[in-house]
N, C-alpha and C positions, 0 to 999 in steps of 0.2 A: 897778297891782297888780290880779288878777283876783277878788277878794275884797270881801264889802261888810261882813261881819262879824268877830269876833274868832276866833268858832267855826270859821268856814269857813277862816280862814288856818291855823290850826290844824292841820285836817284835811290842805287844803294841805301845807303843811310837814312834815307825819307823814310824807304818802304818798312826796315828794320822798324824803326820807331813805334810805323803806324799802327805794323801787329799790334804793338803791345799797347799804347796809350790811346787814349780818349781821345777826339779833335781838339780839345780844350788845347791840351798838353803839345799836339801834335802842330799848334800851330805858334807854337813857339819856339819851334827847335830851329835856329841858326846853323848855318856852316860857314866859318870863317875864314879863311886863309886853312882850310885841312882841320880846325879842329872843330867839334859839334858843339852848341852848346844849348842847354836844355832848361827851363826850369822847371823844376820837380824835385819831391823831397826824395829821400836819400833811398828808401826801400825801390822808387822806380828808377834812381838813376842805377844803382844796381841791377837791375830787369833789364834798363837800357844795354847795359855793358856786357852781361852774358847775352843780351841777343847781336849786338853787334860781331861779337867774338864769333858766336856761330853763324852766321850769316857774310863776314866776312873773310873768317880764315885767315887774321893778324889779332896780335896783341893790344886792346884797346886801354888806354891809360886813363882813369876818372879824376878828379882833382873837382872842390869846390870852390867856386869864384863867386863871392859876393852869393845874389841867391838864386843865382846856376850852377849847374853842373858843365864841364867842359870834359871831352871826350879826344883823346888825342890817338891816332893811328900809327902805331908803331911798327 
């Protein structure tokens, strides 16, 4: 992961997003204790996860929670 701080994955993770979603979307994306979590249906939590992958160079995990998507950095 290209990241040394909590802050900066953060930033990371915002910006990833924001490529791809709409403000709607973008302003519901949480980051909790490391994990993301989004709501959107399943075609852009997928969008979300190949872009996170490429943009952050780890293994990102999806899992649907209730009616988010949560995003875990491995």
């Amino acid at each position: 992961m290209s990241s040394n701080n909590y802050h900066e994955l953060t930033a990371l993770v915002q910006a990833s997003v924001d490529k791809l979603m709409d403000s709607a979307i973008s302003k519901s994306v949480n980051l909790y204790c490391g994990t993301l979590f989004v709501k959107c249906n399943a075609y852009s939590a997928n969008e979300i996860q190949m872009q996170l992958i490429k943009d952050l160079n780890c293994f990102v995990q999806k899992n649907k929670v209730g009616p988010e998507y949560a995003f875990d950095f491995i």
